[in-house]
C-alpha atoms as one frame of an Amber mdcrd trajectory, in Angstrom:
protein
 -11.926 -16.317  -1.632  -9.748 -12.998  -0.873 -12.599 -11.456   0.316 -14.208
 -14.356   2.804 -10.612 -14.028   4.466 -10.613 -10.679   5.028 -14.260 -11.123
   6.254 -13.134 -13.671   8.879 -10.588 -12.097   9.477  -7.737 -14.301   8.588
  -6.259 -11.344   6.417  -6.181  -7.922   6.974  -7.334  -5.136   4.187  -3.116
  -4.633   3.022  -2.811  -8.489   2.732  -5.627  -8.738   0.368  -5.272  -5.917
  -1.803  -1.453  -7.511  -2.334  -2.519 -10.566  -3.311  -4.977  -9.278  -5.921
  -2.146  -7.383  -7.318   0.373 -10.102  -6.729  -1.576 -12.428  -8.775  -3.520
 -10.315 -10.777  -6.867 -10.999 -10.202  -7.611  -7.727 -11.597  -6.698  -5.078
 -14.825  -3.686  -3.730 -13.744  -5.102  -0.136 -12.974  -7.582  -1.223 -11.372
  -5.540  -2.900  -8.744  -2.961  -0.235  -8.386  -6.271   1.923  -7.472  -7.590
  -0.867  -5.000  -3.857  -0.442  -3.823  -3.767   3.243  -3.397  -7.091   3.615
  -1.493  -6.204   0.591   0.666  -3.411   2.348   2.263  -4.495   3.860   5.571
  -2.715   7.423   5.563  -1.693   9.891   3.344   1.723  10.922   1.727   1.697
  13.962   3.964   1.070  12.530   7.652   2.910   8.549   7.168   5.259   8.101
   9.670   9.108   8.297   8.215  12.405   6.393   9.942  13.007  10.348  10.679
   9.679  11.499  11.892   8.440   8.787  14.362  10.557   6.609  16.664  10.001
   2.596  17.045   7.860   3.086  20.112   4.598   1.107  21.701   2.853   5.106
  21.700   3.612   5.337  17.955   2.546   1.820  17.040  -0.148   2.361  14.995
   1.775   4.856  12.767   4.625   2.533  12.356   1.839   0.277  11.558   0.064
   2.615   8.958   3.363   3.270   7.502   4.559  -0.294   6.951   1.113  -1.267
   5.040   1.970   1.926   3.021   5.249   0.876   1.962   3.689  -2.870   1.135
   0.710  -1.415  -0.574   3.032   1.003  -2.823   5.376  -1.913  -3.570   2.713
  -4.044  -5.083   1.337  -1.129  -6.920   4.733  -0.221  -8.483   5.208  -3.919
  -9.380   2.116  -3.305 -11.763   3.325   0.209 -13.103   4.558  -0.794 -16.732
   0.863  -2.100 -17.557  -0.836   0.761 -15.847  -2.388   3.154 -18.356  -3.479
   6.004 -16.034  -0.934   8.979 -15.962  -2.529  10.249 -12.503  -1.928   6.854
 -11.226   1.126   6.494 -12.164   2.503   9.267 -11.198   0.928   8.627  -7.492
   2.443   5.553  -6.867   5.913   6.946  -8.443   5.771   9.463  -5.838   5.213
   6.740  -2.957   7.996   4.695  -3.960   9.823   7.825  -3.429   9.174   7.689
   0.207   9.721   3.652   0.447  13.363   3.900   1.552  11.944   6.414   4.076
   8.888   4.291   5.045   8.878   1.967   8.788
């Protein structure tokens, strides 16, 4: 059903991913993976409260940035079931940026 939303476009790729994490429609890594390759830049280019001003040019950044911060917040929700060291310690280092993050 998650899917057919996003196909019609009634959610966006950030709001699904979250709510197959949020109600854990799958395996726990799993879904922190679908979580990390949902979100739409990378640790080293996301816009930061420091780096890029609230501004109509910088919209999609802000934009990119705020899925990021949603996207690493459900993952970390998930991180005492997740197995995977490498995952783990990816989405540890994006909630070190959340307080950072638009």
């Amino acid at each position: 059903m998650l899917g057919a939303c996003e196909a019609a476009g009634v959610l966006d790729r950030t709001d699904t991913v979250c709510e197959i994490a949020r109600y854990g429609l799958l395996e726990p890594d799993t879904a922190v993976r679908a979580c990390l390759h949902a979100i739409p830049v990378s640790r080293a280019d996301v816009a930061t409260r420091e780096s890029t001003p609230y501004a109509r040019e910088t919209l999609v950044a802000v934009n990119a940035s705020r899925a990021a911060k949603r996207l690493s917040l459900a993952a970390g929700e998930l991180l005492p079931r997740v197995g995977d060291p490498a995952l783990r310690a990816e989405v540890d280092a994006w909630l070190e940026l959340r307080t950072r993050l638009m």
